[in-house]
py3Dmol code that shows the C-alpha trace and the ligand (Angstrom):
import py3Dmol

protein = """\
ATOM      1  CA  UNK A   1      20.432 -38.506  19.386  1.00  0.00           C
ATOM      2  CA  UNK A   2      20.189 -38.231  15.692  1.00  0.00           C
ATOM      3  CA  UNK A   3      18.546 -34.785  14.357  1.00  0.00           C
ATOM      4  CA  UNK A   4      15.213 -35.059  12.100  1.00  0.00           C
ATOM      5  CA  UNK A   5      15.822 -33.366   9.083  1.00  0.00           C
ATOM      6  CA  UNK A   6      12.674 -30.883   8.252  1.00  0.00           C
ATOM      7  CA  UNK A   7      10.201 -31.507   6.278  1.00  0.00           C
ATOM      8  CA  UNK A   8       7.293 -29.273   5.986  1.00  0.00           C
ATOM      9  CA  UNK A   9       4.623 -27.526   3.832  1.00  0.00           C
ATOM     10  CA  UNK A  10       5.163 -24.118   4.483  1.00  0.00           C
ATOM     11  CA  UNK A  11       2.734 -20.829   4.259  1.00  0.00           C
ATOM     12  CA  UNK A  12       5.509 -18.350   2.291  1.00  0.00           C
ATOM     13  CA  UNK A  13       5.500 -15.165   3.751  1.00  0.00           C
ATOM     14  CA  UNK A  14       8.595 -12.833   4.044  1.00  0.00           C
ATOM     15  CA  UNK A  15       9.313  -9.182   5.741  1.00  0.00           C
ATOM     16  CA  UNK A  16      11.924  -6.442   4.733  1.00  0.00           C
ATOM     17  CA  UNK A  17      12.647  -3.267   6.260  1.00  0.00           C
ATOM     18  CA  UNK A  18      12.602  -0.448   3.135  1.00  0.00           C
ATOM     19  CA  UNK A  19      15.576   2.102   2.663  1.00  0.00           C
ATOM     20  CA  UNK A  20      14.048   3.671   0.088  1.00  0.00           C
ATOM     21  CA  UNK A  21      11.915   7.280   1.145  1.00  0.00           C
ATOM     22  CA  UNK A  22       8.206   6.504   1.386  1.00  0.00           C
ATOM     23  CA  UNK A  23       7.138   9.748   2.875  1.00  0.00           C
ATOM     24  CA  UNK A  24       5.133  10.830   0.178  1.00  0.00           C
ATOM     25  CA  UNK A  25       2.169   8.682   1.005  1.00  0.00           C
ATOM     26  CA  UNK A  26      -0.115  10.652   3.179  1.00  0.00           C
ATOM     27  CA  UNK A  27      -3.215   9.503   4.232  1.00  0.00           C
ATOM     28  CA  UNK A  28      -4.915  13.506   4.838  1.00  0.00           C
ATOM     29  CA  UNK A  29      -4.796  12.494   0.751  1.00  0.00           C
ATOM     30  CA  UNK A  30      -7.824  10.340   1.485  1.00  0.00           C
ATOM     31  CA  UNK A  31     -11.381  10.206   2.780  1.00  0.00           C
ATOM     32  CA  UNK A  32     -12.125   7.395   5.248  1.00  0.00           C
ATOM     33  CA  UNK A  33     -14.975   6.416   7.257  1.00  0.00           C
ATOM     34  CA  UNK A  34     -15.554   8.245  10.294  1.00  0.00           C
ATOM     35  CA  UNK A  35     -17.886   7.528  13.450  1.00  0.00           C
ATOM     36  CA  UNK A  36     -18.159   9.011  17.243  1.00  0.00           C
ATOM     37  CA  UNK A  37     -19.543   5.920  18.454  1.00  0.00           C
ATOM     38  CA  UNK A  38     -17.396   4.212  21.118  1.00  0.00           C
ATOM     39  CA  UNK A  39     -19.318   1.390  21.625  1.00  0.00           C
ATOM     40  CA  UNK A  40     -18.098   0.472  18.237  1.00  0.00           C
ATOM     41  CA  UNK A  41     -14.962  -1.308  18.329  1.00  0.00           C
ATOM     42  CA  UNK A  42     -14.716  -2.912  15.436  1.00  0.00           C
ATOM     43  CA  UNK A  43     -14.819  -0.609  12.006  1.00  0.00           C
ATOM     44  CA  UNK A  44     -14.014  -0.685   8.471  1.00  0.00           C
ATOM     45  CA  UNK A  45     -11.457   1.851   8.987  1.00  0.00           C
ATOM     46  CA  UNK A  46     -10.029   1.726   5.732  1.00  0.00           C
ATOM     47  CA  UNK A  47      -9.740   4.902   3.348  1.00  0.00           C
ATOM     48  CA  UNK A  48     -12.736   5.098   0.858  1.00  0.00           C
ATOM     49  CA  UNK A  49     -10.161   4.660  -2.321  1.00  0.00           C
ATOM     50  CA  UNK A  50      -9.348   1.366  -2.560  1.00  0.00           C
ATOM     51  CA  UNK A  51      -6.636   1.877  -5.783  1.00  0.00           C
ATOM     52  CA  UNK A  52      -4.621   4.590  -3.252  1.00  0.00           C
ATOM     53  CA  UNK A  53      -1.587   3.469  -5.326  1.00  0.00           C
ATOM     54  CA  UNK A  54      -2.448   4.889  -8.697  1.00  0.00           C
ATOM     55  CA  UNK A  55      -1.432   8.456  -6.688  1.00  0.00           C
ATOM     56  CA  UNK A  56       2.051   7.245  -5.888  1.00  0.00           C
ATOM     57  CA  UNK A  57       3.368   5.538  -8.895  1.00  0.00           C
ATOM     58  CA  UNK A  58       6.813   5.411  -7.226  1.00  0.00           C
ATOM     59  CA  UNK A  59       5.603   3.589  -4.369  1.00  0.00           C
ATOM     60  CA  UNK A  60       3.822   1.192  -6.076  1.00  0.00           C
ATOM     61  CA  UNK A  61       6.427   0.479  -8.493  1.00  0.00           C
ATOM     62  CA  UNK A  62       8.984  -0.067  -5.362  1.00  0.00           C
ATOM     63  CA  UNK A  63       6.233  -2.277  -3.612  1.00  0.00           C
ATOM     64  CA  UNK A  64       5.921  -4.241  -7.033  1.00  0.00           C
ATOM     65  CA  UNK A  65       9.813  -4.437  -7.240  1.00  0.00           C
ATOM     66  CA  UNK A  66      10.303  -5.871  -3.681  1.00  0.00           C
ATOM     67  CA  UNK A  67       7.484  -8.458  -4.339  1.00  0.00           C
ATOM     68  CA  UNK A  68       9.424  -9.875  -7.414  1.00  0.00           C
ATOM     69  CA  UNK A  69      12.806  -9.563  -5.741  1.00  0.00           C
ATOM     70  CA  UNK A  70      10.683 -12.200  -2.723  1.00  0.00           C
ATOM     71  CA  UNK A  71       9.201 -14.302  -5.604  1.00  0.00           C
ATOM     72  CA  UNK A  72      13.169 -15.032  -7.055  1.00  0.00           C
ATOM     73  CA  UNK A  73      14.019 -15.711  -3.426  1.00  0.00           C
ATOM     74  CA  UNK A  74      11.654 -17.088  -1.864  1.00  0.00           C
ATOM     75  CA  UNK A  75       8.514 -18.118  -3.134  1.00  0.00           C
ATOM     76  CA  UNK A  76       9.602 -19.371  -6.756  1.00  0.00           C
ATOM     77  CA  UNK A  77       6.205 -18.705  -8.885  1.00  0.00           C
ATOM     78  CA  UNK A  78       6.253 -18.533 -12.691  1.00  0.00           C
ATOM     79  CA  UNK A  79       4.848 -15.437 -14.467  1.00  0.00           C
ATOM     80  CA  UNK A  80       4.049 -11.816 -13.321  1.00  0.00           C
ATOM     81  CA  UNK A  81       2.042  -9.829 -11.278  1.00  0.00           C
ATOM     82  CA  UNK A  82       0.400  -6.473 -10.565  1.00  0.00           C
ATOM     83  CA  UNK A  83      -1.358  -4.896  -7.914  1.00  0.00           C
ATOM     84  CA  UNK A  84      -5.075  -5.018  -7.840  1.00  0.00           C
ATOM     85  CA  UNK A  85      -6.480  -2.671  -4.643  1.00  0.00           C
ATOM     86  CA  UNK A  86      -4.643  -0.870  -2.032  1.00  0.00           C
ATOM     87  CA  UNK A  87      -5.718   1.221   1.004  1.00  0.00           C
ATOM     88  CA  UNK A  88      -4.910   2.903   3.991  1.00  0.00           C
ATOM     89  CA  UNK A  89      -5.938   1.652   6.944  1.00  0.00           C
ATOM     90  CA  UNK A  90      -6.697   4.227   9.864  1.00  0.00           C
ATOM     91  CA  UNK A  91      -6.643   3.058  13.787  1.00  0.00           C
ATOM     92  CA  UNK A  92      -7.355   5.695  16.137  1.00  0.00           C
ATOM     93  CA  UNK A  93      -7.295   4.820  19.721  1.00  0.00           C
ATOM     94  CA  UNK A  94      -9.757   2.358  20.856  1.00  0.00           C
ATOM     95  CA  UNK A  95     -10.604   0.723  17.362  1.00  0.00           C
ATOM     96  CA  UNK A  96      -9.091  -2.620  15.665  1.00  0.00           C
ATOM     97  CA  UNK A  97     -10.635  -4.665  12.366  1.00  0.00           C
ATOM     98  CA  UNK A  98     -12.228  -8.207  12.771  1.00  0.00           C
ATOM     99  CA  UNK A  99      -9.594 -10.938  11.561  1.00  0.00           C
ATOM    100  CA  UNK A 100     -10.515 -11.662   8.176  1.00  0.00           C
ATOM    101  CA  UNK A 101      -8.571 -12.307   4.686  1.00  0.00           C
ATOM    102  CA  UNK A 102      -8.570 -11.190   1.148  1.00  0.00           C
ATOM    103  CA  UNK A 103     -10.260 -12.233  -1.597  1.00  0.00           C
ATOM    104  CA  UNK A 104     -10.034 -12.111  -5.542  1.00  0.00           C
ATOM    105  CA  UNK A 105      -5.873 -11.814  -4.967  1.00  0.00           C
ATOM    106  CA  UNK A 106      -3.007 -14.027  -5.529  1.00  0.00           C
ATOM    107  CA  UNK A 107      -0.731 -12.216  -2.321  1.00  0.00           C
ATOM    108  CA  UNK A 108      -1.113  -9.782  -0.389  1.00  0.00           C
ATOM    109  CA  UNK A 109       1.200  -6.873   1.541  1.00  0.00           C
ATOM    110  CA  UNK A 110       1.346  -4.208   4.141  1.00  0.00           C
ATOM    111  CA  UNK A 111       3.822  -1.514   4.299  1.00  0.00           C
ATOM    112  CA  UNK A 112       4.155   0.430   7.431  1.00  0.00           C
ATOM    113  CA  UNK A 113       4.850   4.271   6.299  1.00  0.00           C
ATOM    114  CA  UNK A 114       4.203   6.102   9.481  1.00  0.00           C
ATOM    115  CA  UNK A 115       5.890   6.295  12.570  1.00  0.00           C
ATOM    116  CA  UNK A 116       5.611   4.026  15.415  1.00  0.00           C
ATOM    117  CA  UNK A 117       6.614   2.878  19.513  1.00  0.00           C
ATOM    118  CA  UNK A 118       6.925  -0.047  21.209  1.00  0.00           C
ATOM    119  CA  UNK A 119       3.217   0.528  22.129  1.00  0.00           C
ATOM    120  CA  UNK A 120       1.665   0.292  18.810  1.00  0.00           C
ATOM    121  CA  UNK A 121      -0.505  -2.457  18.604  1.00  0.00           C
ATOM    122  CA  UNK A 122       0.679  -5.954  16.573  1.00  0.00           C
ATOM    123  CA  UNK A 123      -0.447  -7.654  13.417  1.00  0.00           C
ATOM    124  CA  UNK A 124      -1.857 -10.772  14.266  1.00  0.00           C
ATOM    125  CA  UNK A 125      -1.670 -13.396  11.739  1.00  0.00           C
ATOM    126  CA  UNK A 126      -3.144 -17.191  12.417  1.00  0.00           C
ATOM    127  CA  UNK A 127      -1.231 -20.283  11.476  1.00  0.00           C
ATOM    128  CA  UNK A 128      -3.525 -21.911   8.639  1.00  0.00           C
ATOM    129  CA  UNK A 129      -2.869 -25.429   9.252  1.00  0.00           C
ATOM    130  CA  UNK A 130      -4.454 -25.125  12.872  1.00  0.00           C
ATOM    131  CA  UNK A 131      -7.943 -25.007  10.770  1.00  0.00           C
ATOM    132  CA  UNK A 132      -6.696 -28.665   9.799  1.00  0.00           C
ATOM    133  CA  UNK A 133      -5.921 -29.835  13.073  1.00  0.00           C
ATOM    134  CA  UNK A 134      -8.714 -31.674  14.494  1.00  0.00           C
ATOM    135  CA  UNK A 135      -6.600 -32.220  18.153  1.00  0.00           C
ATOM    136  CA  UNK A 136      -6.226 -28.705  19.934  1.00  0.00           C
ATOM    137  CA  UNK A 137      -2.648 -28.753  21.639  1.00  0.00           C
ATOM    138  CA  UNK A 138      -0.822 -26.223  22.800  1.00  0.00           C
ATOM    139  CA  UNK A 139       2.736 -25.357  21.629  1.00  0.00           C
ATOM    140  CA  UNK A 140       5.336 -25.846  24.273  1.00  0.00           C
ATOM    141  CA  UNK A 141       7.599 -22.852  22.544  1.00  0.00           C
ATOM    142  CA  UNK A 142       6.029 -21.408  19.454  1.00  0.00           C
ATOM    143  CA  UNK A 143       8.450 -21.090  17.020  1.00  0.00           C
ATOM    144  CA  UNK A 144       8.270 -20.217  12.883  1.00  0.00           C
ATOM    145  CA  UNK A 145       6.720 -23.268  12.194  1.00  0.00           C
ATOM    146  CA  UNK A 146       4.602 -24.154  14.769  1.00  0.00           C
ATOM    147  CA  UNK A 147       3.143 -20.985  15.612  1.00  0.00           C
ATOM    148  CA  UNK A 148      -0.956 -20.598  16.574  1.00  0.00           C
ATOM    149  CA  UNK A 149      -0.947 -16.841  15.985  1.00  0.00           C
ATOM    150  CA  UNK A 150       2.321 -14.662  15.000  1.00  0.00           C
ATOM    151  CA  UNK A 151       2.426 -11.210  16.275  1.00  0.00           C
ATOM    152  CA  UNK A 152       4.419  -9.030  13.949  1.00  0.00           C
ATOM    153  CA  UNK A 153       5.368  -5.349  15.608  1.00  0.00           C
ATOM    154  CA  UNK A 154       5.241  -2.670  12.895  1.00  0.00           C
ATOM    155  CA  UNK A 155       8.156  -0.318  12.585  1.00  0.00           C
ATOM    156  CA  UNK A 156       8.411   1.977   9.817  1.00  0.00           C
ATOM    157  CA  UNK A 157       9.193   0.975   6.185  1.00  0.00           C
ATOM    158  CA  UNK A 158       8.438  -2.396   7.453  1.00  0.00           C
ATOM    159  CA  UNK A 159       7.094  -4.088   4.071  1.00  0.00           C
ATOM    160  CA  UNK A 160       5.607  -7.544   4.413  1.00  0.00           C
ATOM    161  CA  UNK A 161       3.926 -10.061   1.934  1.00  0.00           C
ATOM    162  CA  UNK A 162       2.110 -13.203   3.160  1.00  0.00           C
ATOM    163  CA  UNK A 163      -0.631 -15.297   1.194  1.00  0.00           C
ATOM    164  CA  UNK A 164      -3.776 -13.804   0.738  1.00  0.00           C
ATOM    165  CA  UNK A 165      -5.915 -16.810   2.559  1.00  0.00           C
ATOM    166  CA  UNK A 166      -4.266 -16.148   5.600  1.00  0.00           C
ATOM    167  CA  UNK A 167      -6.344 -14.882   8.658  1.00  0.00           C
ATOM    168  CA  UNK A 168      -5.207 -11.564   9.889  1.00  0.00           C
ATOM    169  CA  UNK A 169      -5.461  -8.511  11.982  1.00  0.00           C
ATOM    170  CA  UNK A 170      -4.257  -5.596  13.617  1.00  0.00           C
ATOM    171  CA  UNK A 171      -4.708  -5.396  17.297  1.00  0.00           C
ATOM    172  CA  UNK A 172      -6.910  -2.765  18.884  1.00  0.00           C
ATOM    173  CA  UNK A 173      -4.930   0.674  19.412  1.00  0.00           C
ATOM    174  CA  UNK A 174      -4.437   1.750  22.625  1.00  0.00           C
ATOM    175  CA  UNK A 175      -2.099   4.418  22.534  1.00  0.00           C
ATOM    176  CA  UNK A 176      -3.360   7.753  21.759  1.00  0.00           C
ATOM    177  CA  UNK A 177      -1.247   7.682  18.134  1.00  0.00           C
ATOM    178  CA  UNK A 178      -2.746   6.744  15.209  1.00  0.00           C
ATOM    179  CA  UNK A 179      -1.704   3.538  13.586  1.00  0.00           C
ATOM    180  CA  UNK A 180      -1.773   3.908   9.910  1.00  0.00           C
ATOM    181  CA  UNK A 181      -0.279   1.350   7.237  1.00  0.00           C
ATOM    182  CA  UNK A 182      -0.742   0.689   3.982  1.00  0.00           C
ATOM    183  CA  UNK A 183      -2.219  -2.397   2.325  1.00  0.00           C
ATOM    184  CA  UNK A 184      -2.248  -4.180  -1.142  1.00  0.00           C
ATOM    185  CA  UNK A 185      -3.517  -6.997  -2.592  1.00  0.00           C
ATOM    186  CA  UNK A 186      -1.221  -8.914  -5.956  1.00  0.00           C
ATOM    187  CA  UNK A 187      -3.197 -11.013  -8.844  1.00  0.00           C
ATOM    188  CA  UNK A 188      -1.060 -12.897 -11.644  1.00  0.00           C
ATOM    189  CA  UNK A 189      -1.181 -11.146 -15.103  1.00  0.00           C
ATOM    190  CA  UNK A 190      -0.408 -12.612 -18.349  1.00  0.00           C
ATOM    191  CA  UNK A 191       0.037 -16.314 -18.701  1.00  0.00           C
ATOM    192  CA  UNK A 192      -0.321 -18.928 -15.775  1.00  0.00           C
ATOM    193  CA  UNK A 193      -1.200 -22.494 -15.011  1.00  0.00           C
ATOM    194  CA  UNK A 194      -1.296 -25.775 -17.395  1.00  0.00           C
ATOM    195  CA  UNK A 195      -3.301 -27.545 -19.317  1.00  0.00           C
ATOM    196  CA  UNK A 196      -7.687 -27.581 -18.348  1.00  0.00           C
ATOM    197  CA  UNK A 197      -5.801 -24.756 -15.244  1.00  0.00           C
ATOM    198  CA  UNK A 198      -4.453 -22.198 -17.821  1.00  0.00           C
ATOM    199  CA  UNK A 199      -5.403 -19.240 -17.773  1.00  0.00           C
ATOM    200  CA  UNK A 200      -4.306 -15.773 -19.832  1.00  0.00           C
ATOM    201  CA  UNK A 201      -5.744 -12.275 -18.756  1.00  0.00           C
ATOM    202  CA  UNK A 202      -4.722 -10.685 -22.106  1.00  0.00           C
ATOM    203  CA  UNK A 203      -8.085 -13.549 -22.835  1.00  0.00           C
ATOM    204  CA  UNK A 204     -10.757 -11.060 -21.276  1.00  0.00           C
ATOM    205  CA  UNK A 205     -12.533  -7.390 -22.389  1.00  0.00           C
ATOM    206  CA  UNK A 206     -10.817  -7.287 -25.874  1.00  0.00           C
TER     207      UNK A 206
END
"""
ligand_1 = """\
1
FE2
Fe -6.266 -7.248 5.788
"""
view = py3Dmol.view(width=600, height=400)
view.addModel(protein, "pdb")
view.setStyle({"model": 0}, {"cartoon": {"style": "trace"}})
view.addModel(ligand_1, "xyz")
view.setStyle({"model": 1}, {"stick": {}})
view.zoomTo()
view.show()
């Protein structure tokens, strides 16, 4: 039997596991939004800063680092970037977020700083393609590319980037540990596009 070779569009997203020390980002830094109710599931449990980067300069420098060192490798973009927001996202036991993605931002990122088990809840994130699908089959083995919904177990320094339009969220908590990570969103600076699509932020609020 002769073997098909691949051909695909393909949503870039890639995952390393940091050596470098992140344990100076602490989220009793931060105020976040804080109920009692239990009926309420999901929450905006995000901290109230959303720039919780500008008080680690290190950290966001290494995040910035890592995302050009997976633009050279893997997802082969002209020009630069920068971080627009960041926050910390707080799940205590009980609560998850409603899937949902970013907006106003290029990429976006997690990076798992805290400790975690084999208990603590997944990152969901949903295949984008499947909105374009207008027959609902299911997979016989999911694999990288042909995945519905891919579950991604955080460990610590685990730093991921994935495309900003794609649906995501972190499963509901239900280990008595809170579930912290950290999250970013990446806009182009300077110089990018062609032609009637250029576009140049050094244009805007001289
Ligand atoms: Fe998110």
């Amino acid at each position: 039997m002769k073997q098909f070779e691949l051909m695909m569009f393909a949503s870039v997203m890639g995952a390393v596991v940091l050596d470098e020390d992140t344990s100076e980002i602490n989220p009793d830094d931060f105020d976040f939004f804080e109920h009692n109710n239990p009926d309420i599931l999901d929450v905006n449990v995000s901290s109230l800063d959303k720039r919780v980067l500008e008080k680690y300069p290190n950290i966001k420098k290494l995040i910035i680092e890592k995302f050009y060192q997976f633009n050279e490798q893997l997802l082969k973009k002209c020009g630069d970037f920068d971080i627009s927001t960041s926050w910390i996202t707080k799940l205590k036991k009980g609560t998850r977020t409603v899937v949902h993605d970013h907006r106003n931002c290029f990429y976006s990122g997690l990076l798992y700083f805290s400790d975690y088990t084999d208990e603590t809840s997944t990152l969901s994130l949903r295949n984008p393609l499947s909105q374009l699908e207008k027959f609902y089959i299911e997979n016989e083995e999911d694999t990288p590319i042909n995945f519905q919904e891919w579950a991604i177990q955080p460990q610590k320094n685990l730093l991921i980037f994935f495309p900003s339009y794609i649906m995501h969220k972190p499963n509901e908590n239900t280990t008595d540990d809170i579930r912290y990570s950290l999250a970013f969103n990446f806009v182009p600076t300077g110089f990018y596009g062609g032609g009637d699509s250029s576009n140049n932020t050094s244009w805007y609020n001289k």
